[in-house]
C-alpha positions in Angstrom: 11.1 -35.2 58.5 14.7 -33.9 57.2 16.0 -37.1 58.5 13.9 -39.1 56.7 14.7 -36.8 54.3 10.5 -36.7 53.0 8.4 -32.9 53.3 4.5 -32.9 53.9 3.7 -33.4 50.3 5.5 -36.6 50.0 3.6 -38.1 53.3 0.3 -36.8 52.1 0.9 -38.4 48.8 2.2 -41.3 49.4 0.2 -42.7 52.2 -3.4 -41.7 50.9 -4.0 -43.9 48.1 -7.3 -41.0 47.9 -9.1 -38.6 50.0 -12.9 -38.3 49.9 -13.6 -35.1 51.9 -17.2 -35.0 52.6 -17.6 -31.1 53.2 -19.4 -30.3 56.8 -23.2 -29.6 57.2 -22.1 -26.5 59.4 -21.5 -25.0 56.0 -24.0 -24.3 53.9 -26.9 -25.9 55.4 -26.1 -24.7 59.0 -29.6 -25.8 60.4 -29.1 -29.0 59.9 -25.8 -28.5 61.8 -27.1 -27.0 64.5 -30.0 -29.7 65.1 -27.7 -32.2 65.8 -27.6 -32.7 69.3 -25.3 -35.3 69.9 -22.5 -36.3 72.5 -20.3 -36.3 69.4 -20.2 -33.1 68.4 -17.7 -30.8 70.1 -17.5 -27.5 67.7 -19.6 -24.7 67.1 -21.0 -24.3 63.7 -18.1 -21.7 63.6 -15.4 -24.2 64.3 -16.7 -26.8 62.6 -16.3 -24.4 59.1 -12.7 -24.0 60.1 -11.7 -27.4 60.4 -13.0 -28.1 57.6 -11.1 -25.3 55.5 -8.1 -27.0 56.8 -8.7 -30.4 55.9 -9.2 -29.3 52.0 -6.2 -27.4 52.8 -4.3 -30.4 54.0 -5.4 -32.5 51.3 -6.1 -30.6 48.7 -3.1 -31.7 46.0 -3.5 -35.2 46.0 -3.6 -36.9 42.7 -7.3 -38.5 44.2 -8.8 -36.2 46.6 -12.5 -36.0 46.0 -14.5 -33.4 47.7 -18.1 -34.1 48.3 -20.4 -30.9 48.4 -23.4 -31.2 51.3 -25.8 -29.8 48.5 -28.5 -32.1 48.3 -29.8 -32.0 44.7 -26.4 -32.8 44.0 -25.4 -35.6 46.6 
């Protein structure tokens, strides 16, 4: 990155034009988490939370990030 002479910031900002981060069912409505059985999910309900912590980490900043609770009187 020095010799393109940009930092993290400047690649999250300027190649998102926004982030909509839809936060995981594994927090906060963990049941529902853990009744999906599917070939698709790889993480524990414990991973899947920390993932997730550092996705709003990596994003959070942008000008447009959006995060999108999983509570349902809400959504």
């Amino acid at each position: 990155m020095d010799e393109l002479n940009c930092n993290t910031v400047m690649l999250r900002d300027n190649r998102y034009d926004g982030i909509l981060h839809l936060v995981t069912s594994a927090e906060g409505t963990t049941d529902a988490y853990a009744a999906i059985n599917s070939e698709g999910q790889y993480e524990t309900t414990e991973s899947a939370i920390e993932i997730d912590k550092k996705l709003r980490h990596a994003y959070m900043g942008h000008s447009k990030w959006l995060i999108i609770n999983n509570d349902t009187s809400d959504f």
